[in-house]
LUMLUMDO-543715 format. One line per 10 residues: number of its first residue (from 0); their letters; for each residue x, y, z of C-alpha. Coordinates in steps of 0.1 Angstrom, whole numbers. Example, Ala and Ser with C-alpha at 12.3 -4.5 7.8 and 13.67 -1.06 7.14 Angstrom:
BEGIN
0	AS	123 -45 78 | 137 -11 71
end
This chain:
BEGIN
0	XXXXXXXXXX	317 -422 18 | 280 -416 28 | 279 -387 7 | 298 -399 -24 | 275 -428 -21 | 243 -407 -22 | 260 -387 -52 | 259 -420 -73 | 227 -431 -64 | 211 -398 -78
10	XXXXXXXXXX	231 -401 -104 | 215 -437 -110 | 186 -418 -108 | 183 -391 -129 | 203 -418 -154 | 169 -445 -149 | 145 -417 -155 | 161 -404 -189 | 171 -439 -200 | 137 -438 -221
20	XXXXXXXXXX	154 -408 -243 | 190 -422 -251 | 201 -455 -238 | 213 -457 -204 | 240 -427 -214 | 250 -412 -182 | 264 -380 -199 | 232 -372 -217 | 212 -379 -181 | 233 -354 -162
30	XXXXXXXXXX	232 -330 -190 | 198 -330 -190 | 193 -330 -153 | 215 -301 -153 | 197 -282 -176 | 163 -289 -158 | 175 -275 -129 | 192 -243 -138 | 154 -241 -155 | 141 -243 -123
40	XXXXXXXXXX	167 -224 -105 | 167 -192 -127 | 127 -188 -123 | 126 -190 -85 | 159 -168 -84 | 138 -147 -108 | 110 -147 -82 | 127 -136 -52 | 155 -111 -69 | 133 -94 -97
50	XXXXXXXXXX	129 -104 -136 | 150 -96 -163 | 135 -67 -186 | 105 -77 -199 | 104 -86 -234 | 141 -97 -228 | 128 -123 -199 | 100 -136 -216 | 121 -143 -246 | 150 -161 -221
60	XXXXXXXXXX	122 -186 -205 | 110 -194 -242 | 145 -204 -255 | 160 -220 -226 | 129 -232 -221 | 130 -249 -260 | 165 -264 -254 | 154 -280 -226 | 121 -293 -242 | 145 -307 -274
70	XXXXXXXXXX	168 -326 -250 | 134 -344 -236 | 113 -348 -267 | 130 -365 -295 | 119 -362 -330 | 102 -396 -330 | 92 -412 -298 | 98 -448 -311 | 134 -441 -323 | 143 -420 -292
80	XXXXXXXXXX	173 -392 -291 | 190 -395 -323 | 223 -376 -335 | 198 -349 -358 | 183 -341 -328 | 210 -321 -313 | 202 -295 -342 | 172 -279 -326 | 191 -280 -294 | 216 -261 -309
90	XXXXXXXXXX	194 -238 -331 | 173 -227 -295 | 209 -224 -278 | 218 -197 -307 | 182 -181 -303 | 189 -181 -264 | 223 -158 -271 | 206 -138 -293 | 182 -127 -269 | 210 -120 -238
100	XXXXXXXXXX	238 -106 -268 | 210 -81 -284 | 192 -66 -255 | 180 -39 -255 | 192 -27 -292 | 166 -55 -299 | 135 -31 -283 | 148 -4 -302 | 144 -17 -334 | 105 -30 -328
110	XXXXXXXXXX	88 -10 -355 | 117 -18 -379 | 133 -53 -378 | 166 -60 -396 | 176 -86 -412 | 185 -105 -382 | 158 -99 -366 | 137 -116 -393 | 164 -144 -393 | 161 -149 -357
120	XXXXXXXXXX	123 -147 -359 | 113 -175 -384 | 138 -194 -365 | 121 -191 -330 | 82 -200 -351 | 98 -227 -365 | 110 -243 -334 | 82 -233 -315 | 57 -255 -341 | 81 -281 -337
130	XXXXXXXXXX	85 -282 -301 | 40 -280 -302 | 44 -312 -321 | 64 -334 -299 | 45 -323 -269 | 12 -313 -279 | 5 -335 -309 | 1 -329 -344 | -33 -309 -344 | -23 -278 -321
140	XXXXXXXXXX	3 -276 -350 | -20 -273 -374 | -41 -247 -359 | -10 -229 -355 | 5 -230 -389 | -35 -222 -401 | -35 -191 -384 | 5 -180 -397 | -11 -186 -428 | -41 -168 -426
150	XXXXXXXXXX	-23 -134 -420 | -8 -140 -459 | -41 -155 -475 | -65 -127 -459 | -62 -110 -491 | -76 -137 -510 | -104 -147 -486 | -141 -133 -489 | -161 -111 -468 | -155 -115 -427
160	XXXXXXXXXX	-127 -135 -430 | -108 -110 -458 | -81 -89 -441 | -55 -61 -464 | -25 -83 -459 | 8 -80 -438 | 45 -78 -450 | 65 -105 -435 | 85 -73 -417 | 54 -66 -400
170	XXXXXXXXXX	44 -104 -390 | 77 -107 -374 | 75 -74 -359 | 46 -84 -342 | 48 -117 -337 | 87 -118 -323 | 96 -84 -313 | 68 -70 -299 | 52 -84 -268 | 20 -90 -287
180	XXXXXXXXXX	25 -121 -306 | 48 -154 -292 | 57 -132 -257 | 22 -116 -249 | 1 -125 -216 | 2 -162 -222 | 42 -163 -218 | 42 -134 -197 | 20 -156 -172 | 42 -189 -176
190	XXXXXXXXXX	75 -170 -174 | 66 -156 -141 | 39 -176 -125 | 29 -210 -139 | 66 -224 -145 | 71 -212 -107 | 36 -229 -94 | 46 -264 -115 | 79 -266 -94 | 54 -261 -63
200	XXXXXXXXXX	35 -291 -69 | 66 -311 -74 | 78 -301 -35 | 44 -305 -29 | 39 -340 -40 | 78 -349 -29 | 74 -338 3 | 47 -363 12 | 19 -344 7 | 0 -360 -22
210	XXXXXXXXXX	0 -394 -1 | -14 -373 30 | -44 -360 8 | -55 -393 -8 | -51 -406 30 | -74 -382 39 | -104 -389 16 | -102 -426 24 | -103 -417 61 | -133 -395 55
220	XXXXXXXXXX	-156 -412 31 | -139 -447 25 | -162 -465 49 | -192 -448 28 | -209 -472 -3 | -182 -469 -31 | -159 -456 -8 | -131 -454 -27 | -146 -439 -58 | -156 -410 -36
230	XXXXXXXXXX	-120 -407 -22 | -106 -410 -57 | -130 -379 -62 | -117 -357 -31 | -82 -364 -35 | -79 -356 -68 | -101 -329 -66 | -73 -315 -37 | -43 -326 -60 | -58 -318 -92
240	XXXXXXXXXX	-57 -282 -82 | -21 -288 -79 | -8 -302 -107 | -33 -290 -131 | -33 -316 -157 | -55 -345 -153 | -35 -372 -173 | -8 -369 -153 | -32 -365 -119 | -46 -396 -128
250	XXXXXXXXXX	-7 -411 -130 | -7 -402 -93 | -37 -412 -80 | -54 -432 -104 | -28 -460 -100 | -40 -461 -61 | -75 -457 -61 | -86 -475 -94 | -74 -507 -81 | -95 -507 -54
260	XXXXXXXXXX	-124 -495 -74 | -126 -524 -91 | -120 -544 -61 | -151 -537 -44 | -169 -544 -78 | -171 -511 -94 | -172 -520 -132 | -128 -509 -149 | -148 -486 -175 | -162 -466 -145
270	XXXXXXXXXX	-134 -470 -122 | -116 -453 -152 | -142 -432 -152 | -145 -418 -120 | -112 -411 -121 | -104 -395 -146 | -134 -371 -141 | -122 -361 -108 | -81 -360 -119 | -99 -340 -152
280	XXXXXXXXXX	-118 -317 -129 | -90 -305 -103 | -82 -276 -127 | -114 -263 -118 | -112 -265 -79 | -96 -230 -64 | -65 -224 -50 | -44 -236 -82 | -69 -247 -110 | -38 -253 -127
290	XXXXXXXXXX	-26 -228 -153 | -54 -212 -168 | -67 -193 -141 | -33 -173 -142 | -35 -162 -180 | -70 -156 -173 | -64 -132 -147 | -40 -111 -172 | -65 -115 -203 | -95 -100 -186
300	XXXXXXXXXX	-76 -78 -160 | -90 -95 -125 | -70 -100 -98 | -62 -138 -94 | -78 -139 -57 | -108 -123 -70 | -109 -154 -95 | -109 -184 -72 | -132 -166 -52 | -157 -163 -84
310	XXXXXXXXXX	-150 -203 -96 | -149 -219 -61 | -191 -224 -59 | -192 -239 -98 | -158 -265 -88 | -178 -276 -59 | -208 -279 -82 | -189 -300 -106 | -174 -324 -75 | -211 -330 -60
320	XXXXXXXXXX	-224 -343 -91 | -195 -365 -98 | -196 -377 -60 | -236 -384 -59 | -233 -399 -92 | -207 -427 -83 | -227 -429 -52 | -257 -438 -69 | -241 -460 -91 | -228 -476 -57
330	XXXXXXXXXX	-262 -479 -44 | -274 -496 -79 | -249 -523 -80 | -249 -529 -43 | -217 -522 -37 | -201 -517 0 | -177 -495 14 | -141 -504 29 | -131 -519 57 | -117 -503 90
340	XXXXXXXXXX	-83 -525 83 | -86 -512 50 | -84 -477 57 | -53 -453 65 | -53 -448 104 | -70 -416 117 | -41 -406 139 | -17 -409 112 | -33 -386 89 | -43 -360 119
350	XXXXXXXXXX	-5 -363 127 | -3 -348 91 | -26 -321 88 | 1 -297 88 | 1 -303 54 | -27 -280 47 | -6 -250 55 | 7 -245 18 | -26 -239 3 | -37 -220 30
360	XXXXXXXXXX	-7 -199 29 | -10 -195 -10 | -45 -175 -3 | -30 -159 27 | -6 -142 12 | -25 -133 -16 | -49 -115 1 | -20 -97 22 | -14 -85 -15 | 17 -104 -27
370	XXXXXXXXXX	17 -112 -63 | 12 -148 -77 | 48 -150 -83 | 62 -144 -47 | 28 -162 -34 | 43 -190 -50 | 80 -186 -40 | 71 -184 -4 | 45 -216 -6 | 79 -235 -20
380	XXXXXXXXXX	102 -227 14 | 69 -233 34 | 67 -269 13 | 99 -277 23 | 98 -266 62 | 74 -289 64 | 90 -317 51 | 109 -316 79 | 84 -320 106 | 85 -359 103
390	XXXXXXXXXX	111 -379 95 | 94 -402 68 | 92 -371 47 | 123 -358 50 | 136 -336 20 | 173 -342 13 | 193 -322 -14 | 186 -358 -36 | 147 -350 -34 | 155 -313 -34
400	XXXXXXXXXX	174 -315 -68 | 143 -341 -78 | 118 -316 -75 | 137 -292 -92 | 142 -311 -120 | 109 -322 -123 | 92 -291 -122 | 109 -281 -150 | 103 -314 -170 | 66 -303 -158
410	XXXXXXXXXX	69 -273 -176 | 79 -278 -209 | 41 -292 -222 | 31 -254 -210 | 54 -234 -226 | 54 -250 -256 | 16 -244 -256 | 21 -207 -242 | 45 -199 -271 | 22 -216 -293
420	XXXXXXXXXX	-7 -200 -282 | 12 -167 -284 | 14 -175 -326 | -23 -175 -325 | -30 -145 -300 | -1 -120 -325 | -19 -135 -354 | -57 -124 -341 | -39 -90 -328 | -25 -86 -360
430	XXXXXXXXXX	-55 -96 -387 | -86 -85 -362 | -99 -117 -369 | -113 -122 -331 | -136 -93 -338 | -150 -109 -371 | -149 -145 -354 | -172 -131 -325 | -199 -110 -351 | -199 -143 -375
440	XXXXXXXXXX	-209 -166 -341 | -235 -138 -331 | -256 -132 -363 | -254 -173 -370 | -267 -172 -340 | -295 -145 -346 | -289 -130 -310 | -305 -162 -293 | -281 -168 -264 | -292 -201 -255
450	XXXXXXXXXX	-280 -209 -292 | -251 -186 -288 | -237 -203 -257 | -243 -241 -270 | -224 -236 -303 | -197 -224 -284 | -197 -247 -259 | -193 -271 -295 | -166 -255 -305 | -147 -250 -273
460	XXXXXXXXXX	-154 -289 -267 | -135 -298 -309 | -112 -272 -301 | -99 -286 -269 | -97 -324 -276 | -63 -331 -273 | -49 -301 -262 | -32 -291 -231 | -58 -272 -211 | -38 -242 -216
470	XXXXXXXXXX	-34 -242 -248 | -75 -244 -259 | -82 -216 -230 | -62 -193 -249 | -77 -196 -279 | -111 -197 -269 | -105 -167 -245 | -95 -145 -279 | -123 -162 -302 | -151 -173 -286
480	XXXXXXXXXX	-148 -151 -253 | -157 -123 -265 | -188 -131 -286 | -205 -137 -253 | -192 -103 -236 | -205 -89 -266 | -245 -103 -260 | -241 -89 -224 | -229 -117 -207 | -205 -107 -179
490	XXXXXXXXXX	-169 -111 -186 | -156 -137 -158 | -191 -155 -167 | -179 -155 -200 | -140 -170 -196 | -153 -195 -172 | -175 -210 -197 | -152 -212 -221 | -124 -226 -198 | -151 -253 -182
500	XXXXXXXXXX	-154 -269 -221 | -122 -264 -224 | -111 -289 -195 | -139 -314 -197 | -129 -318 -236 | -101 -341 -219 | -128 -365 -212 | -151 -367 -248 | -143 -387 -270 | -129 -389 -295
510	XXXXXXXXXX	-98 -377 -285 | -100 -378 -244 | -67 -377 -231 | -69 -382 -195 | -100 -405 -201 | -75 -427 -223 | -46 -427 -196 | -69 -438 -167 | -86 -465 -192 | -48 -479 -198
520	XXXXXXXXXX	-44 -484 -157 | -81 -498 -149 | -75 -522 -183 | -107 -508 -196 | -122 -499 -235 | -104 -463 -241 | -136 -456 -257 | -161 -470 -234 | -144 -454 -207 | -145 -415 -222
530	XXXXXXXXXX	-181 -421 -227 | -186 -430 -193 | -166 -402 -183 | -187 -378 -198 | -215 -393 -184 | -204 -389 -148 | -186 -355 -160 | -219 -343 -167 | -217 -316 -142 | -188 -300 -163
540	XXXXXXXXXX	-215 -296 -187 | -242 -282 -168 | -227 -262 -143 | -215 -237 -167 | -249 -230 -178 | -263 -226 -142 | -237 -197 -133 | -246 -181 -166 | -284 -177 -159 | -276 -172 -121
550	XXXXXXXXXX	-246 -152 -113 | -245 -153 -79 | -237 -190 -82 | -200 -167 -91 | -206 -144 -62 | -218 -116 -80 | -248 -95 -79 | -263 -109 -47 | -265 -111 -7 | -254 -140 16
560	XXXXXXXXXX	-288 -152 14 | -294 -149 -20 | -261 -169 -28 | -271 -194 -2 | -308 -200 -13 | -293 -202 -49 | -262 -229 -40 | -290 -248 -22 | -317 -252 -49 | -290 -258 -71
570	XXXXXXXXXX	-275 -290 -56 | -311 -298 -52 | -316 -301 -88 | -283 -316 -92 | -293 -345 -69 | -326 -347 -91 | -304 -349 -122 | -284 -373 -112 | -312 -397 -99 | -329 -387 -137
580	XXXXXXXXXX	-294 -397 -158 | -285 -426 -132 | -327 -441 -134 | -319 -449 -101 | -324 -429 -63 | -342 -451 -35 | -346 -474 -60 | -347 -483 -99 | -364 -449 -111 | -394 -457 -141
590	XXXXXXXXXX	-399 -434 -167 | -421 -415 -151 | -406 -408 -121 | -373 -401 -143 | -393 -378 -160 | -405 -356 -126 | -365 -357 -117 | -356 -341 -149 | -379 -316 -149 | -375 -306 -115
600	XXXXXXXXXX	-340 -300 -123 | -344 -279 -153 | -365 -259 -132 | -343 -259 -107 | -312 -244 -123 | -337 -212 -135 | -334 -189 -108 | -369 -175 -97 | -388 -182 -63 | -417 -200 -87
610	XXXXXXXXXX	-394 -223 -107 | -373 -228 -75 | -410 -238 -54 | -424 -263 -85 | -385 -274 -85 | -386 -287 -52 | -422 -299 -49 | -413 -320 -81 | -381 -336 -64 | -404 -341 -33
620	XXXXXXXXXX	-431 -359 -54 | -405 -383 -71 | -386 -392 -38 | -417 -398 -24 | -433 -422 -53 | -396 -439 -45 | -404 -444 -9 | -437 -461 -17 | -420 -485 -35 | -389 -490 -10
630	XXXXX	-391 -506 27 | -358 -505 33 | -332 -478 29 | -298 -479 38 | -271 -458 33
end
């Protein structure tokens, strides 16, 4: 009885959570369910056992992948699942059989497609632009059916941007069978790695640990003025890393910590604000950093641990000046922190520190040498031990199941964007147009690299609004990438600048995603809020510059001491930023002084042992002018 009883109530579940898409059909829920899950199943199987070949699993994760996506995205949202949307469905089932029916006659052909092939092809683009469009919006669509385009109007175009022209044979040859075009690195990387870290974060979160993290940051800084902004900034700066996508970060935290925000008399546009910038930011804060840092490691050919090692000092960057910042503004509006009977109890969450072990183990093994994949296969078993240690978080099969299917429903906004963003990367293999993109960027830019690096910064910030962070990484990593590799910049300097604008476009308007979906919980202006946002964001925009000029803010090219001196005088000139931006430090901050902050911050982030001494004097002089003017201060 007790186990038919818990069959029907996850049946009631999985029936309430796909009730948005048709009805409150109980067919179409299990269905989907059970598609979700074999999703799930067939990439950690994949993980332990071995992967199919490789073109052949690649192309298996994009079509299952696509008939899962189908059953959860209808063709219009307002209408919901509709009979014409079984077609699609149907159409990535057929494209799905193909794949497992033609292998490996399929490989043999690459070079020389039949007729079938060419068929099956303009199928599998099709879809793909379709599926982009229900998850991704309307504009990543575009860009992708802009670049199709461009490989058949190169002919036509002038100069740079002029390419011979490409039969459809070849486009399809390179886009479909070849593991250049919709199954290159970005595929490669989902198929094997990202799907398999989603369905991590799902345990992870199930299992109790998400609630233990946001304990945490109110235990350690809740009693602290603005309290809980600064816990909204820890703990989804810890959880951010492992979900890796802000909007749906802020979903989980946001609905916690932004009521209490405003509470205490934080203003709802900056409660919003705060966070959204710290949900937005988690992709940038090692172990995780979402999905990016996985398709970066294949692009430039580092090892992923070498990676979080390189962007953990500019994350930590980005957090301090979001955390002084809300501080600050704390301090300005006189705000207080929480109260003991307010705050999670210290034995419960030191009961639960357990719950660091996954992350830990995720770098462990890593460094012992295991690859991402089986890094992230292990980390799920070690999730789900520890479940166990305390009754309250007890995995059943239910939550099991659960997190199975969710990590799949996770998924599909990524591989839509990976196959997407596969379109693009065949269609710049194919037409050499990356090269051309990167010597049109440099001679605008007449060599100046101050110039160089703000126009891209521009263009990484249009390109990314809207998009998954994924999705604009790739593209920028193939365009603008490599027009500062080409100037001498080195080459992880270069993708991590890219990648920064790339995730803090989810906070500038006018399309700020994340921004939006926080503003929608605090009750706040959508627009009002992303402007604030990008105000106490501004780290995403400076920090990217300071590792540029200073490489051993990345660990590179220096000593222990060096890298220390240089992560010192750099939050020192963070501090005098903020205190510039925020007119406030001891007190309100007059033009003048504001003036001494600001300066001492510019020279500040300019490494040199002269810039670095007037730097600090200059901070000294403008605290000190503060003081004079302030008999009391108190924390």
């Amino acid at each position: 009885m007790l186990k038919l009883a818990e069959e029907n109530s996850y049946i009631e579940e999985i029936t309430k959570k796909n009730s948005t898409i048709k009805g409150k059909s109980k067919i179409f829920a299990i269905t989907v369910a059970v598609v979700a899950i074999s999703f799930s199943v067939f990439h950690v199987y994949t993980a332990g056992f071995g992967t199919l070949p490789s073109w052949q699993h690649r192309a298996v994760h994009v079509s299952f992948g696509l008939i899962l996506l189908f059953l959860l995205f209808p063709f219009s949202k307002r209408k919901g699942f509709r009979f014409y949307d079984i077609i699609p469905v149907i159409l990535s089932s057929l494209v799905l059989m193909f794949t497992i029916i033609q292998y490996p006659e399929i490989e043999y052909r690459a070079g020389s497609p039949n007729g079938l092939d060419l068929v099956v092809g303009t199928l599998l683009i099709i879809l793909i632009a379709e599926a982009v469009r229900r998850t991704n919006g309307i504009l990543m669509t575009l860009i992708i059916l802009i670049f199709f385009g461009y490989i058949f109007l190169g002919p036509y175009l002038p100069n740079l941007f002029g390419h011979p022209g490409y039969s459809y044979s070849k486009t399809i040859d390179t886009l479909f069978l070849s593991t250049s075009g919709i199954f290159s690195d970005p595929i490669y990387t989902s198929s094997t790695v990202i799907v398999l870290f989603i369905i991590f974060g799902s345990f992870f979160l199930k299992s109790g640990a998400g609630q233990f993290f946001i304990n945490l940051a109110f235990v350690l800084v809740g009693k602290l003025r603005g309290g809980p902004a600064l816990a909204a900034t820890g703990s989804s700066a810890m959880l951010g890393t492992i979900t890796g996508n802000g909007a749906a970060n802020v979903a989980i935290t946001g609905a916690f910590t932004i009521p209490m925000m405003k509470r205490i008399g934080y203003p709802p546009k900056f409660a919003a604000a705060a966070e959204s910038v710290a949900s937005q930011g988690g992709q940038l804060m090692p172990p995780i950093m979402g999905a990016s840092v996985f398709i970066m490691a294949e692009l430039i050919g580092v090892p992923y641990i070498n990676l979080i090692k390189y962007a953990l000092i500019p994350a930590i960057l980005y957090f301090v000046t979001a955390g002084i910042l809300v501080y600050v503004e704390a301090r300005k509006l006189g705000l207080k922190g929480l109260s003991s009977s307010e705050i999670p109890k210290k034995s419960l969450v030191i009961k639960q520190i357990y719950f660091f072990i996954p992350i830990i183990s995720i770098i462990w093994l890593l460094v012992l040498g295991y690859s991402p994949s089986k890094a992230g296969l292990i980390t799920i078993l070690v999730t789900l031990v520890l479940s166990y240690v305390s009754k309250s978080t007890w995995m059943n099969w239910r939550d099991i199941l659960a997190s199975l299917e969710d990590g799949a429903r996770s998924s599909m906004i990524v591989v839509a964007a990976c196959a997407g963003a596969g379109i693009i990367v065949g269609t710049i293999n194919l037409t050499g147009i990356g090269v051309r993109f990167s010597r049109i960027a440099i001679q605008l830019a007449g060599d100046n690299m101050i110039l160089l690096l703000m126009m891209i910064m521009i263009a990484s910030l249009i390109l990314g609004m809207g998009m998954p962070t994924v999705s604009a990484y790739v593209i920028l990593a193939v365009l603008a990438a490599p027009a500062l590799v080409e100037i001498g910049i080195p080459v992880v300097a270069s993708h991590l600048f890219v990648f920064y604008f790339g995730v803090i476009s989810g906070l500038t308007p006018p399309v700020a995603v994340t921004a939006y979906t926080a503003a929608g919980l605090a009750n706040s202006n959508p627009n009002a809020t992303a402007l604030t946002a990008t105000k106490i964001g501004i780290g995403g925009f400076v920090v990217p510059y300071m590792f540029i000029y200073n490489p051993y803010l990345l660990l590179q090219g220096g000593d222990v001491l060096n890298i220390a001196l240089a992560l010192i005088t750099t939050i020192i000139g963070i501090v005098a930023f903020v205190f510039a931006i925020q007119g406030y430090a001891l007190r309100k901050a007059n033009y003048g002084e504001r003036i001494i902050f600001f300066t001492s911050s510019l020279l500040l982030v300019y490494p040199g042992i002269i810039t670095d001494t007037l730097g600090i004097i200059g901070v000294i002089i403008g605290l000190l002018f503060q003081f004079s003017g302030c008999r009391k201060v108190a924390l």
